[in-house]
C-alpha positions in Angstrom: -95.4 21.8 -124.1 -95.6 19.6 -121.1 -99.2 20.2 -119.5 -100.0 19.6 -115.9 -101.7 16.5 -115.2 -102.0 15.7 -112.0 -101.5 17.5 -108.3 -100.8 15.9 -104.9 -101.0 17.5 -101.5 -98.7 15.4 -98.7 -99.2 16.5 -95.4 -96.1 15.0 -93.0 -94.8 16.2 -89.5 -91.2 14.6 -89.2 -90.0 17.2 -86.1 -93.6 17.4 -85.0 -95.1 20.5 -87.1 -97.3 20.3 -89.5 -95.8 20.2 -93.0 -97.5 20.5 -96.4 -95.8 19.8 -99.5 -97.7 19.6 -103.2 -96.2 17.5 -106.4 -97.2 19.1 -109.7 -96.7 16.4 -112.3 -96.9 16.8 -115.7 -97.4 14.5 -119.1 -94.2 14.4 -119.3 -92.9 11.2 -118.1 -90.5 11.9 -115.4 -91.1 15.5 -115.1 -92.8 17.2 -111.8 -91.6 19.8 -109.3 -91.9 20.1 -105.5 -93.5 22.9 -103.7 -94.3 23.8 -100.1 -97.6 25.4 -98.9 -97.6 24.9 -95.2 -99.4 26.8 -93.3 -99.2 25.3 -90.3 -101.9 26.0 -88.2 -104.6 25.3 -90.5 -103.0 22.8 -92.8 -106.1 21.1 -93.4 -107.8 24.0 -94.7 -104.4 24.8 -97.2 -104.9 21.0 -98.0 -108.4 21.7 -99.2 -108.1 24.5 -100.9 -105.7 23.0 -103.4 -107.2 19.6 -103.9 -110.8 21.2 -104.1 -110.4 24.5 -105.9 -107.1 25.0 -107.2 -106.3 21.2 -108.4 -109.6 21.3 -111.0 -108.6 24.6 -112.2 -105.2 23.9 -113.5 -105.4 20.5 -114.5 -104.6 20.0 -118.4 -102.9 23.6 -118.4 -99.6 24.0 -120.3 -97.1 24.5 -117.0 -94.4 26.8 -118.1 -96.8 29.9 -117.7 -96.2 30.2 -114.4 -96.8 34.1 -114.3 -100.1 33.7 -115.7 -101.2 30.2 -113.4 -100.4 32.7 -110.8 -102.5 35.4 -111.6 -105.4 32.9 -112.4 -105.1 30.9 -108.9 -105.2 34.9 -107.0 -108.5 36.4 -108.5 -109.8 32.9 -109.6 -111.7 32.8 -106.4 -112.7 36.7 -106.5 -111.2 37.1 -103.2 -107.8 37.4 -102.2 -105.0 37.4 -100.3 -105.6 35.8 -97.7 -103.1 33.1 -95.6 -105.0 30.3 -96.5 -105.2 30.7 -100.0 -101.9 32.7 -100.5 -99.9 29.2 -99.1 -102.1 27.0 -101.7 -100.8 29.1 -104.4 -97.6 28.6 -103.2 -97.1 25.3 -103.0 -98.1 25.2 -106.8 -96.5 28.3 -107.6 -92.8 26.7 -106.2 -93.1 23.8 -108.0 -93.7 25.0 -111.1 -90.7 26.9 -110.6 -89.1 24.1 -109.7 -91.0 21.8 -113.1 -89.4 24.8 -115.1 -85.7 24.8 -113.8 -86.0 20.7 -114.1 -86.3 20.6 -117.4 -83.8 23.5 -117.9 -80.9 21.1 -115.9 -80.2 23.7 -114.2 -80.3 24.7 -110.1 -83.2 26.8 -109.9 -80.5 29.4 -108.8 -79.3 30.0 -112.5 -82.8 30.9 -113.3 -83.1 33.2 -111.3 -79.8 35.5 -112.1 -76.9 32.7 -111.3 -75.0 33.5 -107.9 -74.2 36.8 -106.0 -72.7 34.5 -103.1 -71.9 31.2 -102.8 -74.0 30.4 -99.8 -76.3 31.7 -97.5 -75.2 32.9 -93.8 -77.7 31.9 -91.1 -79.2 33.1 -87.6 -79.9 30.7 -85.1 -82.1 30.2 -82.3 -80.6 31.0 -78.6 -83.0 30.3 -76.1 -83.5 29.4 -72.5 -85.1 30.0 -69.1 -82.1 31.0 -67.2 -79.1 33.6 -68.5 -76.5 30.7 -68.4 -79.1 28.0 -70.6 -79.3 30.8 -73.1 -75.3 31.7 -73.0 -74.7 28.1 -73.1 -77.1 27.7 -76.1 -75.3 30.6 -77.8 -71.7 29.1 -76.9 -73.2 25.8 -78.1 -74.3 27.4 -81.6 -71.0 29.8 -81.7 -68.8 26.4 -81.7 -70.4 25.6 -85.0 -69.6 28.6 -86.6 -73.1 30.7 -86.7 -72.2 34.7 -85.9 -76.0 35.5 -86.2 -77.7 34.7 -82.7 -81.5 35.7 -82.2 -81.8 35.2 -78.3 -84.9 34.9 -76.2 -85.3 34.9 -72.5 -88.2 32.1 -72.0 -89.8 32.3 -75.6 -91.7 35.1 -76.8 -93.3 35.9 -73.5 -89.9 35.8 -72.1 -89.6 34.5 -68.7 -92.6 33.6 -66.7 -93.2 36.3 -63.7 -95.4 35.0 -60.3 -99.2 36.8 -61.7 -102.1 37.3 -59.6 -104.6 36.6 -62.3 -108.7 37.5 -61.7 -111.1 34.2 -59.9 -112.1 32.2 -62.7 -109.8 33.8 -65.3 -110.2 31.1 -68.1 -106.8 29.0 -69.4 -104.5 30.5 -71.6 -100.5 31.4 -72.4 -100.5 34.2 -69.5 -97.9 36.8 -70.0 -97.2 40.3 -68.9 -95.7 42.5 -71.3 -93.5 44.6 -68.8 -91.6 41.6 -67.2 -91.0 40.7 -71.0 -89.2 43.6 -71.4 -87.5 43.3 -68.6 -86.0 40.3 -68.8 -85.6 40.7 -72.8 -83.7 43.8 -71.6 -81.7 41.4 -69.3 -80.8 38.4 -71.7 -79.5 41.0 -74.1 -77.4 42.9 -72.2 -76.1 39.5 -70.7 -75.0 38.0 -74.0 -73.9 41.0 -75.2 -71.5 41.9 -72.1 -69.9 38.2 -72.2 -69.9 37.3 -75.7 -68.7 40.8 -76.7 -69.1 43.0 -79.7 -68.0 40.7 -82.8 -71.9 38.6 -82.3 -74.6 39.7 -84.2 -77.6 39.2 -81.8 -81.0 40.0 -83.4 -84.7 39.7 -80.9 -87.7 38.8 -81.9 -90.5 40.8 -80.3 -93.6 38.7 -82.2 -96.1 41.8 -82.2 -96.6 41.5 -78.6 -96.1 45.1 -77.5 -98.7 47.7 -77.8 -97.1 50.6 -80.3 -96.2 53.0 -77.5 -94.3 50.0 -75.5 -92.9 48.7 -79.0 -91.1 52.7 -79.6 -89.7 52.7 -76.0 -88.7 48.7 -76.1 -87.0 49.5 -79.6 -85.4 52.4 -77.7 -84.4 50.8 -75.1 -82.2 48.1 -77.4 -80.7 50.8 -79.1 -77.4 50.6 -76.5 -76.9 46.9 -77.5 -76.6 47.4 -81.3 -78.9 44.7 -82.6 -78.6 43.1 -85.8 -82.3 43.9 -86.0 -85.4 44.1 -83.9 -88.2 41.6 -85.7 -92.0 42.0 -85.6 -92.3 44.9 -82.9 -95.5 45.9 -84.2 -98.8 44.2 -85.5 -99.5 44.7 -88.9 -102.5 46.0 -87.4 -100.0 48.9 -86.3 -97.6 49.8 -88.9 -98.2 53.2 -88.8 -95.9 53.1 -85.6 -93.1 52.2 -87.7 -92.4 55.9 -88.3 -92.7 56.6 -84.6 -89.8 54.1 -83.9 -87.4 55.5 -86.7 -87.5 58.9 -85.4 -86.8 58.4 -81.4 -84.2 55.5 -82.1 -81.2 53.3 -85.2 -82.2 50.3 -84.0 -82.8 48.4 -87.2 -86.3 46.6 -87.5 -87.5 43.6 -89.6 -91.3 43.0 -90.3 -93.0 40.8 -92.1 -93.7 37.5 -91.1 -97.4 37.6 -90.8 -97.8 39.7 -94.3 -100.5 38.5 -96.5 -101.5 41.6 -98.6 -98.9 43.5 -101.1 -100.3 46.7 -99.5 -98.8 45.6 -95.8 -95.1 45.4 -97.2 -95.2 48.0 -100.1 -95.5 51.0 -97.5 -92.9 49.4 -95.3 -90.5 49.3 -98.2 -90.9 52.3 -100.0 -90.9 54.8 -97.3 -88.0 53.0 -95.7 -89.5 52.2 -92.3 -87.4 48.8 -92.1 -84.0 47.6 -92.9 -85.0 43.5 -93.5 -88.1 42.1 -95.2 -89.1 38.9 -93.0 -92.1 37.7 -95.2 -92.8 33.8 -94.9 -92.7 32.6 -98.8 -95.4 30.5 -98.6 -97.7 32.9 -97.2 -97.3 35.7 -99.7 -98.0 33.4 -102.4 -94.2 31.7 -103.4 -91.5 32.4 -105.1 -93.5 34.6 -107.8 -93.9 37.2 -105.9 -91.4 36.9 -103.2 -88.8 37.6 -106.0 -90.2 40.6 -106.9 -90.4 42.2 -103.7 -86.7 41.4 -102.9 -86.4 43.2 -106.3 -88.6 46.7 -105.1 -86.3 46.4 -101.6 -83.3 46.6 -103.4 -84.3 49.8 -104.8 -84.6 51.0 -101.3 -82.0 49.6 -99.4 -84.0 46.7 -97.4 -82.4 43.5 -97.3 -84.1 39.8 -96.9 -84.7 37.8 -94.3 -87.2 35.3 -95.3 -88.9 33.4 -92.4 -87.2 29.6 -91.9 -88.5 28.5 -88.7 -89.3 25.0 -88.0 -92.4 25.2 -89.8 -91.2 25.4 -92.7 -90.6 22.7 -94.5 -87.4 21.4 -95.9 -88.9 22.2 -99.5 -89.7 25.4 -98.8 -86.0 26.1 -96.8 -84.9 25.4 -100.2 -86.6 27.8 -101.9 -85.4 30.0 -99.3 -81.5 29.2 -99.9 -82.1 29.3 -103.8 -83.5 33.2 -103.4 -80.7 33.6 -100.4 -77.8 32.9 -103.3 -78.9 34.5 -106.5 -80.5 38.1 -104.7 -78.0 41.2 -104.3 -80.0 42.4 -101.6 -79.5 39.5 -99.0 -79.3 39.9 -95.6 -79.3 37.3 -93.4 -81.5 33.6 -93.8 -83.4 32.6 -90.6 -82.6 28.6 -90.0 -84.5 26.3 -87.7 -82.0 23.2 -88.1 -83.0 19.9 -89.8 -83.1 16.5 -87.7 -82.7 12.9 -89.0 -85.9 12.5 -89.8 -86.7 15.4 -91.3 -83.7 14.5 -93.8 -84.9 11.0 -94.4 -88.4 12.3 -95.3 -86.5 15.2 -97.7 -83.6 13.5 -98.9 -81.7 17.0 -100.4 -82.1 19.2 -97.5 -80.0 22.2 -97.9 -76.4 21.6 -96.4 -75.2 23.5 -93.1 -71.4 24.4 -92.9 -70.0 26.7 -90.5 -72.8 29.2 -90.4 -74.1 28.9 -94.4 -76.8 26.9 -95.9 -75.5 25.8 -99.2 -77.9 25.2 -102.3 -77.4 22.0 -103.9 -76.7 22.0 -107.8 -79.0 19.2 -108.7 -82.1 20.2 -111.5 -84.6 22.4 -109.6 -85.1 23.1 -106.1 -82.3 19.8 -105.9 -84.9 18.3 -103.4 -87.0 15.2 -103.4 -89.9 14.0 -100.6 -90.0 10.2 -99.3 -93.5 9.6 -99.8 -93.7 6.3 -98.4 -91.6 7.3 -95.2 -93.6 10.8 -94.7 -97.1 8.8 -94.2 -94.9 7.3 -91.2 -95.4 10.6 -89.3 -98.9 11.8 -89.7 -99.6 15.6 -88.5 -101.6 16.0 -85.6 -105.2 18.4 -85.6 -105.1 19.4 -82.4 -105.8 22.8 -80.8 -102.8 25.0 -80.9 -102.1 26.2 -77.2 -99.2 28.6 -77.7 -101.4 31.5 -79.7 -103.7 31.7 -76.9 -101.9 33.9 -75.4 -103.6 35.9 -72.2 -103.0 39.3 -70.5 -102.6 38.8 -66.3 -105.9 39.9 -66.4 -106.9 37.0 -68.5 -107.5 39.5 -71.7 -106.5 37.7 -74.8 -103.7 39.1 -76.4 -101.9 39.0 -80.1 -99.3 35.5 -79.8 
């Protein structure tokens, strides 16, 4: 029985966000596993939560019970559920997984079923503040062989509009929801007309719509035959979701901000979206993550798990592992990994022609530079882009 005996958080930003990774090692010598837990925007807090709380409760306790550390770490604290501690759990809960898949010698894949696919097909980030810089971007992402394309007209706000905003309305991200739909509207059609029918182009409305906007917006799409339509609601607003399916096909993924089984059993069940988008971490790891993709392939939702930039390379291969051996996949979201971040992760999951592949090493087949990640310390400071502001200066959801 190897026991755990120690736990390390390592907090690193190699492309500039905020990464957390935690090392489980046990008494066995040479045996540990890799996890992530980033939470990005309050990384510090996920940092304390494991080396304060969840570190002293865990230490000396046998490490193949996974199911049962997870249960503990949930109602341990009484409360639940919540993003900060749901990414602690995570990072433990992974590398446990990853501990128990070690010591099997096999890819943490096998584990989990073996393979339904060999690799995992990707969407990619198309972006720009002009129609030709994001054609160009998609041409540019095409020529490598990605047929997935989510495109963006500015960011989430989409392109900025001239705003006449009230004396003394305070700083912010000012955006104004109809000239987002507009040019949204715009971009779509654009790429759509010259890079014709045989792209899948998917949008990613990040809950910034208010629920009546969100069932005309998801309307309005319906002509352009997205791959899906992510996040047009708040979780806040879910109840929408119904209002959507009956005025329009356009197929909708939700998810990404998800902390509580009770936001994405609903969802599932009654069949109000085609693509679960949850981010790992933030549900509490692979644990539960594999059981959800379980209830959605009794009702005909695919994944999508959130891969974004942050994060981390540990965590993208969780992501590919779950990808490969899960008969409901659907498409993996892929942020790209530069130089450094490979350096700092030697093992990264490896891109060809629009697939991540999982590697067949022991585990998650990933290992973290320790020495090198210290090199690029993460930076506390306030987070500008979720401040997002109303013309009228009203703060509004990011």
């Amino acid at each position: 029985m190897a026991t755990i005996r120690n736990i390390r958080v390592i907090q690193t930003a190699p492309a500039g966000a905020n990464l957390t990774v935690v090392c489980v090692e046990t008494d066995e010598p040479g045996l540990y596993g890799w996890g992530c837990a980033t939470f990005t925007q309050r990384y510090l807090a996920v940092g304390a939560a494991i080396e304060l709380h969840l570190k002293p409760l865990l230490l000396g306790r046998d490490a193949a019970r996974i199911e049962d550390l997870w249960q503990l770490m949930m109602v341990n604290g009484y409360w639940r559920n919540g993003p900060v501690l749901n990414n602690a759990i995570a990072g433990i809960d992974i590398a446990l997984w990853d501990i128990k898949a070690r010591q099997a010698n096999m890819p943490l894949y096998q584990l989990l079923g073996g393979k339904c696919r060999e690799a995992a097909a990707v969407y990619r980030h198309a972006d720009g503040h002009e129609l030709r810089e994001i054609e160009d971007s998609a041409r540019q992402f095409m020529s490598q062989g990605v047929r997935h394309l989510r495109v963006q007209y500015g960011g989430y706000g989409g392109s900025r509009a001239d705003q006449r905003h009230p004396d003394g309305a305070v700083p912010g991200n000012y955006y104004d929801p109809r000239a987002y739909t507009r040019s949204a509207l715009k971009a779509l059609g654009h790429i759509r007309s010259v890079l014709g029918d045989e792209l899948e182009i998917l949008h990613d409305v990040h809950e910034r719509l208010s629920p009546a906007r969100a069932v005309e917006f998801a309307k309005e799409c319906e002509p352009l035959r997205l791959f899906f339509l992510e996040d047009p609601l708040a979780p806040e607003d879910l109840s929408w979701l119904e209002n959507i399916r009956q005025v329009c096909s356009t197929p909708l993924a939700m998810g990404e901000l998800f902390n509580h089984p009770r936001e994405w059993l609903p969802v599932i069940t009654r069949r109000h979206i085609d693509f679960m988008r949850m981010h790992v971490t933030q549900m509490g790891g692979l644990t539960p993550a594999r059981k959800v993709a379980a209830l959605g392939e009794l009702h005909g939702v695919r994944t999508a798990w959130h891969g974004p930039g942050d994060v981390s390379p540990v965590g993208h291969a969780l992501n590919v592992h779950l990808d490969v051996a899960t008969p409901n996949f659907g498409i993996q979201e892929f942020s790209g990994f530069n130089d450094a971040l490979k350096n700092v992760f030697p093992g990264c999951p490896e891109y060809r022609d629009g697939y991540l592949y999982p590697h067949d090493k022991p585990g998650l087949g990933i290992e973290v530079d320790e020495t090198l990640a210290a090199k690029f310390p993460c930076n506390s400071k306030v987070i500008d882009w979720t401040q997002t502001r109303l013309p009228d200066g009203t703060l509004h959801r990011p």
